[in-house]
BALOBA-1460 file (C-alpha; in Angstrom, 3 decimals):
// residues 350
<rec num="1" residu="x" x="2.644" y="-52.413" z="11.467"/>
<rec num="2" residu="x" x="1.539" y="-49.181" z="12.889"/>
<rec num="3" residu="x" x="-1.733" y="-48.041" z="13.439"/>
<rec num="4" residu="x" x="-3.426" y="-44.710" z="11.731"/>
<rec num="5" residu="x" x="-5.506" y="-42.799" z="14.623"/>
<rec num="6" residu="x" x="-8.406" y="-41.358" z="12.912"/>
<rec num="7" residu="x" x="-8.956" y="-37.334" z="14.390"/>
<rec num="8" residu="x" x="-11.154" y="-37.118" z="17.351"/>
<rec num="9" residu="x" x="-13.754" y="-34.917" z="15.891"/>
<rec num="10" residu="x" x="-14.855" y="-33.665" z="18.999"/>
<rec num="11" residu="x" x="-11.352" y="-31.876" z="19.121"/>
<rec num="12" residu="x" x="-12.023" y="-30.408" z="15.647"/>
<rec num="13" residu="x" x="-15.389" y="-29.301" z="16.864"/>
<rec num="14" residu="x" x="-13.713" y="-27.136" z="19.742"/>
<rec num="15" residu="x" x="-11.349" y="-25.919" z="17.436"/>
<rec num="16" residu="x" x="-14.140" y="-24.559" z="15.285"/>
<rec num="17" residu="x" x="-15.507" y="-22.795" z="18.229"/>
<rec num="18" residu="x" x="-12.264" y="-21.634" z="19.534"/>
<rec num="19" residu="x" x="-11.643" y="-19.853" z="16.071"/>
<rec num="20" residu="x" x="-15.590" y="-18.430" z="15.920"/>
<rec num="21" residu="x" x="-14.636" y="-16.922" z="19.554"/>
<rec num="22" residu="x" x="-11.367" y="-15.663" z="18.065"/>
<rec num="23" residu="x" x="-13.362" y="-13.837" z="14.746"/>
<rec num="24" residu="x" x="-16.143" y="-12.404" z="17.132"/>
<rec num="25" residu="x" x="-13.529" y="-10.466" z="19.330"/>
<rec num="26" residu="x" x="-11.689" y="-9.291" z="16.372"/>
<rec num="27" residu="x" x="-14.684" y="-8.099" z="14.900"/>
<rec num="28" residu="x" x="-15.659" y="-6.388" z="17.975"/>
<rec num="29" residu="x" x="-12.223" y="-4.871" z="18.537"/>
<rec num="30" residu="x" x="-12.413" y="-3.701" z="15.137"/>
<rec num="31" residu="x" x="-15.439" y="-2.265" z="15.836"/>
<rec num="32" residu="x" x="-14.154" y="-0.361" z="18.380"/>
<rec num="33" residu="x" x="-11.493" y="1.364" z="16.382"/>
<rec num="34" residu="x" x="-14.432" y="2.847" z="14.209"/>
<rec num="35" residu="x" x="-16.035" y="4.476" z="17.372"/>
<rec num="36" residu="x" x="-12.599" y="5.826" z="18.345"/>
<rec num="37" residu="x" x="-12.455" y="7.717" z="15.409"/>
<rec num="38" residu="x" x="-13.125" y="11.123" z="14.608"/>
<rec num="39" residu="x" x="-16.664" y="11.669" z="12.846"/>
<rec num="40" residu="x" x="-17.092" y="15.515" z="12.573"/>
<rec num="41" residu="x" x="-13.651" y="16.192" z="11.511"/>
<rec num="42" residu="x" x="-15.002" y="18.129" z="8.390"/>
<rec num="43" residu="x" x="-17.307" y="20.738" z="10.567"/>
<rec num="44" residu="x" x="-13.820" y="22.297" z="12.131"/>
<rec num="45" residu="x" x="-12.507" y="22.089" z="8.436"/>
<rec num="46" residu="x" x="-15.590" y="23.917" z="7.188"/>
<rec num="47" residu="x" x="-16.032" y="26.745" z="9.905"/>
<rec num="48" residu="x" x="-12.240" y="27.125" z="8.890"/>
<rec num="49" residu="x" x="-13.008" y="27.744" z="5.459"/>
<rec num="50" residu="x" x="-15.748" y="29.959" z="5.618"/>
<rec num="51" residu="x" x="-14.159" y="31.844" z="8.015"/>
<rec num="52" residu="x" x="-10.839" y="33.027" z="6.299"/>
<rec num="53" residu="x" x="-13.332" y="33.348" z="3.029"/>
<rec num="54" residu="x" x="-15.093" y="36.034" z="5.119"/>
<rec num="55" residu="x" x="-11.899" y="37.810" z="6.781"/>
<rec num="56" residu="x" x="-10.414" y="37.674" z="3.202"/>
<rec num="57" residu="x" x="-13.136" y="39.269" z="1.833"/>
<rec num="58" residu="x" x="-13.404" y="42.106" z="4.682"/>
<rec num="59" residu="x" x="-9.770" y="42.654" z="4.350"/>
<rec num="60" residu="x" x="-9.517" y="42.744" z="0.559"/>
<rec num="61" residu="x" x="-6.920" y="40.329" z="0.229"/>
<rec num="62" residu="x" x="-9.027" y="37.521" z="-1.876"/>
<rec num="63" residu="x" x="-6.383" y="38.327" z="-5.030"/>
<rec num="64" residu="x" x="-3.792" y="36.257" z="-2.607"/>
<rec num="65" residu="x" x="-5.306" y="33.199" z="-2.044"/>
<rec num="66" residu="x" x="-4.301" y="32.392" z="-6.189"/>
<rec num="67" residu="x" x="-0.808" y="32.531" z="-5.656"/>
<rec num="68" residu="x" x="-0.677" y="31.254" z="-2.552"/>
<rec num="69" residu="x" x="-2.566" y="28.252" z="-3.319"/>
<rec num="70" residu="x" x="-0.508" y="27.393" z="-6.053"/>
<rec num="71" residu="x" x="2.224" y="27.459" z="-3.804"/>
<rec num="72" residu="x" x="0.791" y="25.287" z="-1.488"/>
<rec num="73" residu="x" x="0.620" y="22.750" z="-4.340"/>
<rec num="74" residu="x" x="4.393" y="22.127" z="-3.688"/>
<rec num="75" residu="x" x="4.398" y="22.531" z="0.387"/>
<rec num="76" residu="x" x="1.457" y="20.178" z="0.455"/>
<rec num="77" residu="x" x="3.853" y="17.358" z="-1.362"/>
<rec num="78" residu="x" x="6.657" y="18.181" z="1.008"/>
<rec num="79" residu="x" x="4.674" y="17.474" z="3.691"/>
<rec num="80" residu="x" x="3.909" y="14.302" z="2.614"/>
<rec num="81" residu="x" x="6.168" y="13.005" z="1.748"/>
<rec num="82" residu="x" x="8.181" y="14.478" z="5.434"/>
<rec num="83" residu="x" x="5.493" y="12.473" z="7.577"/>
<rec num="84" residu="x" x="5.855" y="9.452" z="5.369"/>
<rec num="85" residu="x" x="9.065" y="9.148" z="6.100"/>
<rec num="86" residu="x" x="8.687" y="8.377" z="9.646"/>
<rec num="87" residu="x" x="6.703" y="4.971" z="8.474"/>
<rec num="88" residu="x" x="9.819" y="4.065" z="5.934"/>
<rec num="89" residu="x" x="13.175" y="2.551" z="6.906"/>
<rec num="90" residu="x" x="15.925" y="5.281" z="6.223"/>
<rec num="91" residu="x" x="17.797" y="2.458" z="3.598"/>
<rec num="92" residu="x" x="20.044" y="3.747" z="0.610"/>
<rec num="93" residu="x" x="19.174" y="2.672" z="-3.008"/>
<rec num="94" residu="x" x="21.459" y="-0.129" z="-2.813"/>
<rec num="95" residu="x" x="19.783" y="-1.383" z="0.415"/>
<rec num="96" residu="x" x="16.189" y="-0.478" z="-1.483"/>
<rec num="97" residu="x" x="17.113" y="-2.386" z="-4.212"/>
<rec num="98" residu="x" x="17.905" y="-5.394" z="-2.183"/>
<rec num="99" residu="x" x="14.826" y="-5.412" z="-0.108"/>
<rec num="100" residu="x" x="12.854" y="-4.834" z="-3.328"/>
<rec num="101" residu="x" x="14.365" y="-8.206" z="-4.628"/>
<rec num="102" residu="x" x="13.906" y="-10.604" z="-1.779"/>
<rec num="103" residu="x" x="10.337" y="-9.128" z="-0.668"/>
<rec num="104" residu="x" x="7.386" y="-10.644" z="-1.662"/>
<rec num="105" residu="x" x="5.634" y="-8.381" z="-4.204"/>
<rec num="106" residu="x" x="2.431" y="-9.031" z="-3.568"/>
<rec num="107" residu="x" x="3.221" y="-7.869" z="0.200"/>
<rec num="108" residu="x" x="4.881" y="-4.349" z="-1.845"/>
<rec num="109" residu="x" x="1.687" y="-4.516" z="-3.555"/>
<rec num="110" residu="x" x="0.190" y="-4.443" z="-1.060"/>
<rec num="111" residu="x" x="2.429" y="-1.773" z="1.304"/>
<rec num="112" residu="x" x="2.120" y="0.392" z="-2.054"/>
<rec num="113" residu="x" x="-1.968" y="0.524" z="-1.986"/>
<rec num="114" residu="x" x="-1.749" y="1.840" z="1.544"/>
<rec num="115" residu="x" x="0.376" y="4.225" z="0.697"/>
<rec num="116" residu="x" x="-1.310" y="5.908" z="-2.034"/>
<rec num="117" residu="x" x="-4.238" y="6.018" z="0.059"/>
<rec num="118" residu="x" x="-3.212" y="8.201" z="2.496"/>
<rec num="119" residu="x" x="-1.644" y="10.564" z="-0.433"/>
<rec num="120" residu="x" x="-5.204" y="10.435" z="-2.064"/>
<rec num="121" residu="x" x="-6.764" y="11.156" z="1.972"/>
<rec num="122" residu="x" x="-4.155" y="14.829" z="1.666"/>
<rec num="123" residu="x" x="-5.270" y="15.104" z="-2.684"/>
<rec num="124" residu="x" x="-8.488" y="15.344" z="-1.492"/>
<rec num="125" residu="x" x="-8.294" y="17.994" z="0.972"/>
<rec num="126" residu="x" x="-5.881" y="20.022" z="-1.482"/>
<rec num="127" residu="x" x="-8.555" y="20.004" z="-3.788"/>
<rec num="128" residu="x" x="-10.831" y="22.260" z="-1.827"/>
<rec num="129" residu="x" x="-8.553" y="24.835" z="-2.081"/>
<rec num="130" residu="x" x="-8.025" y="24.590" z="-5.776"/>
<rec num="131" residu="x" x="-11.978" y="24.832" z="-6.376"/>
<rec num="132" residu="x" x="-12.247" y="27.737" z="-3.804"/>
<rec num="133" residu="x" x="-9.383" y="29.155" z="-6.265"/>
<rec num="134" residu="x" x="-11.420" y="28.646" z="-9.542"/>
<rec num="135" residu="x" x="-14.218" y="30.183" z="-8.251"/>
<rec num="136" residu="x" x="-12.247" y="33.900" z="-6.854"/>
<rec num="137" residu="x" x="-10.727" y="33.660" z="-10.494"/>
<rec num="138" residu="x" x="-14.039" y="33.478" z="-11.824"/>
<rec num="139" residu="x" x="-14.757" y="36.116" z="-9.992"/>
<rec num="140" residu="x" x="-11.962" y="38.572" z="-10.806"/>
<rec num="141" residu="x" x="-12.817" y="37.486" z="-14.465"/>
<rec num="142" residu="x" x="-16.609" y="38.777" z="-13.918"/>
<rec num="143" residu="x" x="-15.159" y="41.781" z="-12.210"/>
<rec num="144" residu="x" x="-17.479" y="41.069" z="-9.012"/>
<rec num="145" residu="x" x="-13.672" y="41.020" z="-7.573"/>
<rec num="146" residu="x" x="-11.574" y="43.751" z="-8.337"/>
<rec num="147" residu="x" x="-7.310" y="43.934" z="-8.085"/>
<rec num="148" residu="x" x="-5.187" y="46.427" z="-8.993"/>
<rec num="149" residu="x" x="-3.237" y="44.649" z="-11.603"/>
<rec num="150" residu="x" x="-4.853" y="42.838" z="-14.447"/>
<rec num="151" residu="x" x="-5.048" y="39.091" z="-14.564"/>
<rec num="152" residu="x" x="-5.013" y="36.795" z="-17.525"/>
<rec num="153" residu="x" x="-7.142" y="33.748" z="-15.911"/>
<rec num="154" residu="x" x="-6.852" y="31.441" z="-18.462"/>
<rec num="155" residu="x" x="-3.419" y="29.642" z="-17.356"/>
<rec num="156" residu="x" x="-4.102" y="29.443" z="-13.283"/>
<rec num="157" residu="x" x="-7.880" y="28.303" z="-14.377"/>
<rec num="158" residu="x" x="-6.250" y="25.410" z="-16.342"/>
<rec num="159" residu="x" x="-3.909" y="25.023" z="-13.624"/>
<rec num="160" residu="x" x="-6.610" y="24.216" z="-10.919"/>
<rec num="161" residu="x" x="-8.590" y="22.270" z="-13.396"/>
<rec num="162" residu="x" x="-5.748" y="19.792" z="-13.884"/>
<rec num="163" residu="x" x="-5.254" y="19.157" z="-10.128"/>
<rec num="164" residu="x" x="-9.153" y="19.257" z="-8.973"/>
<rec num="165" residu="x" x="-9.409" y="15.703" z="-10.520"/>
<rec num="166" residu="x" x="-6.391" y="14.152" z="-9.577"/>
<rec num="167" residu="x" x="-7.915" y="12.165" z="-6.125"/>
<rec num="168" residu="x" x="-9.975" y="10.484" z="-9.137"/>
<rec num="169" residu="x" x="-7.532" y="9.435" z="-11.224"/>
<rec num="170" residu="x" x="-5.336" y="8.350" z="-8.009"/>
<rec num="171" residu="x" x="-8.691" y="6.109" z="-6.572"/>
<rec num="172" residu="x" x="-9.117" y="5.009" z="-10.055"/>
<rec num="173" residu="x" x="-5.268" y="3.809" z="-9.884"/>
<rec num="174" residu="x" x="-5.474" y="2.380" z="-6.651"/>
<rec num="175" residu="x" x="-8.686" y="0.008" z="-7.768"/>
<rec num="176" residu="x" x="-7.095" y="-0.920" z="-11.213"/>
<rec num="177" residu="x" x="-3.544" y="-2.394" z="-8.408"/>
<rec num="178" residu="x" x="-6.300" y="-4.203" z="-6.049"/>
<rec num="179" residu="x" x="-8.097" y="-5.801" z="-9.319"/>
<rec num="180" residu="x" x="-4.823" y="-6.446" z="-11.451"/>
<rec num="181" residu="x" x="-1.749" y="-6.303" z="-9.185"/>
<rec num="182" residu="x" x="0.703" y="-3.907" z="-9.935"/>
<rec num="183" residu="x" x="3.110" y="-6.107" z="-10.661"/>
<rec num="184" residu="x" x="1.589" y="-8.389" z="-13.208"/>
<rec num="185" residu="x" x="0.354" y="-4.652" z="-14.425"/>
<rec num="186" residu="x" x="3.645" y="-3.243" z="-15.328"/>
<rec num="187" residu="x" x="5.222" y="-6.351" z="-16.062"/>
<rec num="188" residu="x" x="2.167" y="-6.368" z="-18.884"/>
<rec num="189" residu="x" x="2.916" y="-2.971" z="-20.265"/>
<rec num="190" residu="x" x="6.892" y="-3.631" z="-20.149"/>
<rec num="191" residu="x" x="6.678" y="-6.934" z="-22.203"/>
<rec num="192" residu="x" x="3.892" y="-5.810" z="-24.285"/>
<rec num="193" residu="x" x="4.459" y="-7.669" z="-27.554"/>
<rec num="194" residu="x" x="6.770" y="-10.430" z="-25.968"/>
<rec num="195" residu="x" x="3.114" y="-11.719" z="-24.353"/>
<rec num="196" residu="x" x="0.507" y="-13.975" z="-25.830"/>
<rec num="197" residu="x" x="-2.255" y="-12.267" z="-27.932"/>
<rec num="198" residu="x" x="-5.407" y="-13.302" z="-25.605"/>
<rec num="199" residu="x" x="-3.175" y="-12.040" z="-22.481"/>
<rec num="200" residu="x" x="-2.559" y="-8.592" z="-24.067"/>
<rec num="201" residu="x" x="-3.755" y="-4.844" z="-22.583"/>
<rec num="202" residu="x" x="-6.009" y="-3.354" z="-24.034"/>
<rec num="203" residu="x" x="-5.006" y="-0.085" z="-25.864"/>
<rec num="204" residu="x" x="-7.226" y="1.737" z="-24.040"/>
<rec num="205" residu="x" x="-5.805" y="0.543" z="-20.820"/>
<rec num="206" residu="x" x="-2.439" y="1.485" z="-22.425"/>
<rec num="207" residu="x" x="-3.732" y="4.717" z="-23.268"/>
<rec num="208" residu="x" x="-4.891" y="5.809" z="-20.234"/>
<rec num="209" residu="x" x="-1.106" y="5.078" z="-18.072"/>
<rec num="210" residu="x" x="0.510" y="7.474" z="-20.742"/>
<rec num="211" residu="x" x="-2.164" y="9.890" z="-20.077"/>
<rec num="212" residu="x" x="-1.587" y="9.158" z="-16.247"/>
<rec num="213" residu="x" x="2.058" y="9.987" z="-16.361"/>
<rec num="214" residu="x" x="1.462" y="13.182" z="-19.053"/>
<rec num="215" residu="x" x="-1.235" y="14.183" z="-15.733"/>
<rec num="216" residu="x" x="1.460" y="13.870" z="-13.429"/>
<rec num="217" residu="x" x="4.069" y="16.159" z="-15.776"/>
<rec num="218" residu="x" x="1.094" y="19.221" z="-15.819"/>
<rec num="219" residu="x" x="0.635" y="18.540" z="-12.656"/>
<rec num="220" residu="x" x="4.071" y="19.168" z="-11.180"/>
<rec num="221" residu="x" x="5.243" y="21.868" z="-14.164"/>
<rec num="222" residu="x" x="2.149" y="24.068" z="-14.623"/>
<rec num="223" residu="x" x="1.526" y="25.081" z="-10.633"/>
<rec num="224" residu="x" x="5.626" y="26.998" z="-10.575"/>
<rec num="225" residu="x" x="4.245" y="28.725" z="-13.725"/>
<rec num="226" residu="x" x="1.229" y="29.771" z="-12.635"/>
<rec num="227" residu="x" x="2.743" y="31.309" z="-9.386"/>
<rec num="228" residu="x" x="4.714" y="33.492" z="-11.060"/>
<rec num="229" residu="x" x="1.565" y="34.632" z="-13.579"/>
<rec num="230" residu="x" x="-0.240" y="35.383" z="-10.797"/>
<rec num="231" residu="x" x="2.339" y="37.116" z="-8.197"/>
<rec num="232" residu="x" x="1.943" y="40.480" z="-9.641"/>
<rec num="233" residu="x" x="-1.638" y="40.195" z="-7.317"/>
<rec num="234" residu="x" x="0.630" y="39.880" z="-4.188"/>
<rec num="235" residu="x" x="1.843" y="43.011" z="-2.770"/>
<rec num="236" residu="x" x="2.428" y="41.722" z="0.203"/>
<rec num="237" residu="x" x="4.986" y="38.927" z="0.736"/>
<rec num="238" residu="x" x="4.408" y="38.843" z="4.468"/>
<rec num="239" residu="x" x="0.794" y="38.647" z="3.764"/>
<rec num="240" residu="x" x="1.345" y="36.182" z="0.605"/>
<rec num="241" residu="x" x="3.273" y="33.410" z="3.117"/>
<rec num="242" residu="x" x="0.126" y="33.804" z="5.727"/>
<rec num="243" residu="x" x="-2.427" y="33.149" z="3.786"/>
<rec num="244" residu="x" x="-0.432" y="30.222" z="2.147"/>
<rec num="245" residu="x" x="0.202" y="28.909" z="6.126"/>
<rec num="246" residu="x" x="-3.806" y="29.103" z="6.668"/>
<rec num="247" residu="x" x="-4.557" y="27.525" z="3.115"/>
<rec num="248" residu="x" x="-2.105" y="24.386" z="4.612"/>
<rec num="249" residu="x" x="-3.716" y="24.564" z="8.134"/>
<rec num="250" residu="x" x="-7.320" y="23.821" z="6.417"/>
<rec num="251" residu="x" x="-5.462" y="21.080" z="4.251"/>
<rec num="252" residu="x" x="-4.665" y="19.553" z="7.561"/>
<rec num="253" residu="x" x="-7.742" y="20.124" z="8.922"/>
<rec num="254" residu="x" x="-9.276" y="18.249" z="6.023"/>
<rec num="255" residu="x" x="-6.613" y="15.531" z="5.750"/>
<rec num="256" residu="x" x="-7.948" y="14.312" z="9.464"/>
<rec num="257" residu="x" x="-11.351" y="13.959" z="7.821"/>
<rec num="258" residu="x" x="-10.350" y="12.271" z="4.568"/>
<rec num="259" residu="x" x="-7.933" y="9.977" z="6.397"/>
<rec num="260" residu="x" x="-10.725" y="9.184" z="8.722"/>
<rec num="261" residu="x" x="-12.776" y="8.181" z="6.694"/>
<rec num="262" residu="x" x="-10.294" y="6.285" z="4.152"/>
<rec num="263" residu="x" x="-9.479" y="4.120" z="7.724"/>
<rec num="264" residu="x" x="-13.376" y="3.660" z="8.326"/>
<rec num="265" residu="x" x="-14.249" y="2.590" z="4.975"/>
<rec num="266" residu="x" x="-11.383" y="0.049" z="5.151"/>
<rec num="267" residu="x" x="-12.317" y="-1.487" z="8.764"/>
<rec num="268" residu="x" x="-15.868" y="-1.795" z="7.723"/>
<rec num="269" residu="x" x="-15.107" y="-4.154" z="4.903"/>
<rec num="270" residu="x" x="-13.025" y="-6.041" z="7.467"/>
<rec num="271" residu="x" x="-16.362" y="-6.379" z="9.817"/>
<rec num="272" residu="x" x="-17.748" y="-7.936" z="6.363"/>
<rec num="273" residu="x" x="-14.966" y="-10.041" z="6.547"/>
<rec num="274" residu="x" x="-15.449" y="-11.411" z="9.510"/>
<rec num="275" residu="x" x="-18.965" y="-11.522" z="9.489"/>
<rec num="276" residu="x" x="-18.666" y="-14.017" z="6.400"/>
<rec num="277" residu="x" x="-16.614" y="-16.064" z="8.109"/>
<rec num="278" residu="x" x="-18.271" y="-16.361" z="10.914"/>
<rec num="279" residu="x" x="-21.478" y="-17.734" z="8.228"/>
<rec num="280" residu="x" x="-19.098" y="-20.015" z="7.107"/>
<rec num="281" residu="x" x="-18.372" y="-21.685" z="10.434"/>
<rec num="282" residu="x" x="-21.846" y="-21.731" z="11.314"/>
<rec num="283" residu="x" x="-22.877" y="-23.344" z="8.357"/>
<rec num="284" residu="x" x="-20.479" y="-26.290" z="8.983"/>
<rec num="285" residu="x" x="-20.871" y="-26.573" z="12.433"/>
<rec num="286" residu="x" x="-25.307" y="-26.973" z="11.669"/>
<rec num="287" residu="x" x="-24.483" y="-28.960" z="8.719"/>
<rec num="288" residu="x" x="-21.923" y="-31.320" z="10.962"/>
<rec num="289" residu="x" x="-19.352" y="-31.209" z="8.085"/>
<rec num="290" residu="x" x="-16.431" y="-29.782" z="10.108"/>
<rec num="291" residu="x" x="-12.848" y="-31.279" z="9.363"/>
<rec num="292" residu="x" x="-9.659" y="-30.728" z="9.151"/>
<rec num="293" residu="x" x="-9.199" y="-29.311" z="5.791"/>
<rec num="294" residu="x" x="-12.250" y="-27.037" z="6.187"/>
<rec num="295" residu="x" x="-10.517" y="-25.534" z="10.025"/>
<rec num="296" residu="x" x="-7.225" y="-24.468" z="8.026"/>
<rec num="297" residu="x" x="-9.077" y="-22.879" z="5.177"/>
<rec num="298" residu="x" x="-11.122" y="-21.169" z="7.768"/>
<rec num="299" residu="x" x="-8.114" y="-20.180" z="9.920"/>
<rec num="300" residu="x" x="-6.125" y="-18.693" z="6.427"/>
<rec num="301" residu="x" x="-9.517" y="-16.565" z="6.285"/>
<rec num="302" residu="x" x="-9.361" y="-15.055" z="9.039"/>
<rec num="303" residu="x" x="-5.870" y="-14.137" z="9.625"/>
<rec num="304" residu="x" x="-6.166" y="-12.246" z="6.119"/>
<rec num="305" residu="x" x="-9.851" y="-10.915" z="6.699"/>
<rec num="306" residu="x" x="-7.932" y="-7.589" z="7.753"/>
<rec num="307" residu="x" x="-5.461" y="-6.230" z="5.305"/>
<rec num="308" residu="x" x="-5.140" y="-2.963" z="6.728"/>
<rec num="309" residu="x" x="-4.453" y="-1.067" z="10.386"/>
<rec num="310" residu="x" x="-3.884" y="2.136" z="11.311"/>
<rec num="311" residu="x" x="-1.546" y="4.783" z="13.567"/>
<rec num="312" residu="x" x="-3.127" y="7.449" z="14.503"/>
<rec num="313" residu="x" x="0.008" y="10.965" z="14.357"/>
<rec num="314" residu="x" x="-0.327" y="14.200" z="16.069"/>
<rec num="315" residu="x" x="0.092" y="16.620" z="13.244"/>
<rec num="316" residu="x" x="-0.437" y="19.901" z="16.012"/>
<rec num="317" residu="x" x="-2.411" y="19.329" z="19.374"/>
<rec num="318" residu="x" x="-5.958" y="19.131" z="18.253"/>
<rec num="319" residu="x" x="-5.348" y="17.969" z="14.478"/>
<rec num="320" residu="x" x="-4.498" y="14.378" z="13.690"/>
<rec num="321" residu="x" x="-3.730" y="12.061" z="11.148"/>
<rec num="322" residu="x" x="-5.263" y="8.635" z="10.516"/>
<rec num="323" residu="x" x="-2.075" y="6.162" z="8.525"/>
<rec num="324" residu="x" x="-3.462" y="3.270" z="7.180"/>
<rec num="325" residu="x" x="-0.864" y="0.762" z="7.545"/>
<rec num="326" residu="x" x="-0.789" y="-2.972" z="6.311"/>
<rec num="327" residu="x" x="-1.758" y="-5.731" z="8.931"/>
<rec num="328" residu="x" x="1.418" y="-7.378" z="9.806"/>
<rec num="329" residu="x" x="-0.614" y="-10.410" z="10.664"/>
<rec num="330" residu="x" x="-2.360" y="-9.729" z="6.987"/>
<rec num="331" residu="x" x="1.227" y="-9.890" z="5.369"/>
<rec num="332" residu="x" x="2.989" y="-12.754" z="6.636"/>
<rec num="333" residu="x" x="-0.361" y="-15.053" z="5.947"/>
<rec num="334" residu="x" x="-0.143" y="-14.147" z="2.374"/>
<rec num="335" residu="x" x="3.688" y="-14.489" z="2.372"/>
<rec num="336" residu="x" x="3.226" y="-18.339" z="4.271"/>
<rec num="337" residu="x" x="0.660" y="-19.494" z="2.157"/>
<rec num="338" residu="x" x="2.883" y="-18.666" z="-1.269"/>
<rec num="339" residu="x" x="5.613" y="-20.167" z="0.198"/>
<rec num="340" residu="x" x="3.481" y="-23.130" z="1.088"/>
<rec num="341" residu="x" x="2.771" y="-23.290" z="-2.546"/>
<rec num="342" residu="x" x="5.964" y="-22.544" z="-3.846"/>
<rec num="343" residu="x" x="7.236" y="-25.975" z="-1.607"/>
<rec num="344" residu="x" x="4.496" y="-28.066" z="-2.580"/>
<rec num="345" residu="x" x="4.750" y="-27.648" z="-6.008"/>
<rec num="346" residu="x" x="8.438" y="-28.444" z="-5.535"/>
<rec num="347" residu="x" x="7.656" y="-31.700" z="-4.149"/>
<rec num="348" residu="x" x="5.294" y="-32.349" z="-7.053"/>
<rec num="349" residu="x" x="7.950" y="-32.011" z="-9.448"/>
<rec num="350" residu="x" x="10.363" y="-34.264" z="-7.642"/>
């Protein structure tokens, strides 16, 4: 008849200390990553601004920063989606498809959340130029600006109106996926009345994804038309593609700040992270109630108290880009653990 050892809790007890030595290094390299990024990103943005606002006004060419801006709004998404690419496997729909099917979708999920925060990081700094652009149409309006052709405001005013609150709507669409899951979202709104009563979306919820995608339609449609509205102000094409270039250097200039600070927001709630967890094992360790079961839960914690990393690209020499990227550690935890699940409640049912 064999024996049962019981578990040397002494060994437990290093193991607890092991993994509180393993969480305070994170947390300091983690820290580190904050200092190593760039804090006064913005100034350089700013000077930028006020700068070409100045030489645009001492040259008299404030009359094509509209069109050019609205021109932007489609260079700005092609440059996105360009320096994207270099983070996603070159795969053809087929191949996409496939993935798609045999990848966890919480780990999409959660590859999809990254990725719409670094479009809302370039949204953001977009946006400046589009309420720079409100304000010289204002202007022209109130004749405090004057052109030689005359200018019907109302159209590029909507225009600019529709974008300037689009990094809202985006944040607002990122924190409805982290809450809900985007799959269990969609999958809601798809199967609408196949689902039970008390599980059902709210119309209001409902509501506000048709008014998402309507967004996205002016969006994309009304900045073409208001290009052409307001080209008769151009003269100059030369002139009209230059100020368009310096209107995407400041987005880039801006993009380093907002990504910086997307990046710094996200490593600061994994410090929190690890700061909790590090309670946690202190409390057991004081309390002397550290097993086995406890150490695993603990060591899950941690390898999913960072969700999120980050590259760091080279747009020109001195401007950069900060990608947030999903924790590769981060995903295959999550993936594990459902698997784990998935097995054990196999073995149940047998």
């Amino acid at each position: 008849m064999g024996v049962v050892m019981s578990e040397n809790p002494q060994s437990v007890n290093i193991e607890f200390e092991e993994l509180r030595n393993s969480v305070n290094q994170s947390s300091e390299h983690t820290k580190r990553q904050i200092d190593n990024i760039e804090k006064n990103a913005y100034i350089f943005g700013i000077i930028s601004l006020l700068l070409s606002l100045g030489a645009s006004y001492y040259l008299k060419i404030f009359e094509y920063w509209i069109p050019a801006s609205f021109l932007l709004m489609y260079s700005w998404a092609f440059f996105s989606i360009k320096t994207s690419k270099k983070y996603v496997a070159k795969k053809t729909v087929d191949q996409g498809l496939e993935i798609y099917k045999k990848t966890d979708k919480e780990v999409l999920e959660h590859c999809t959340i990254s990725g719409l925060n670094n479009l809302s990081a370039i949204m953001k700094s977009a946006t400046i130029i589009y309420i720079v652009t409100v304000f010289i149409l204002l202007a022209i309006h109130m004749n405090w600006i004057e052109t030689e052709s005359k200018l019907n405001i109302l159209f590029p005013l909507v225009t600019c109106l529709f974008f300037i609150p689009g990094p809202y709507f985006l944040d607002n669409l990122i924190q409805m996926f982290k809450e809900r899951g985007y799959q269990k979202f969609l999958d809601k709104i798809i199967h609408y009345k196949k689902i039970d009563k008390r599980e059902k979306i709210s119309k209001i919820t409902l509501a506000s994804v048709v008014l998402i995608l309507i967004y996205i339609i002016v969006v994309l449609a009304f900045p073409i038309i208001s290009f052409f509205d307001t080209l008769s102000l151009a003269k100059d094409w030369l002139l009209l593609l230059f100020v368009a270039l310096f209107q995407f250097m400041l987005i880039l200039l801006f993009s380093n700040y907002f990504s910086a600070l997307t990046v710094k927001k996200e490593l600061s709630n994994t410090i929190t992270n690890y700061a909790d967890i590090n309670y946690l094992i202190n409390d057991l360790i004081l309390n002397k109630k550290c097993n086995r079961q406890e150490l695993e839960n603990l060591k899950h914690l941690y390898f999913t108290a960072k969700p999120y990393d980050y590259v760091v690209t080279s747009l020109f020499k001195y401007i950069q880009f900060y990608f947030l990227i999903p924790n590769r550690v981060y995903l295959k935890h999550i993936s594990s653990k459902k698997q784990r699940i998935g097995n054990a409640k196999n073995q149940k049912d047998l």
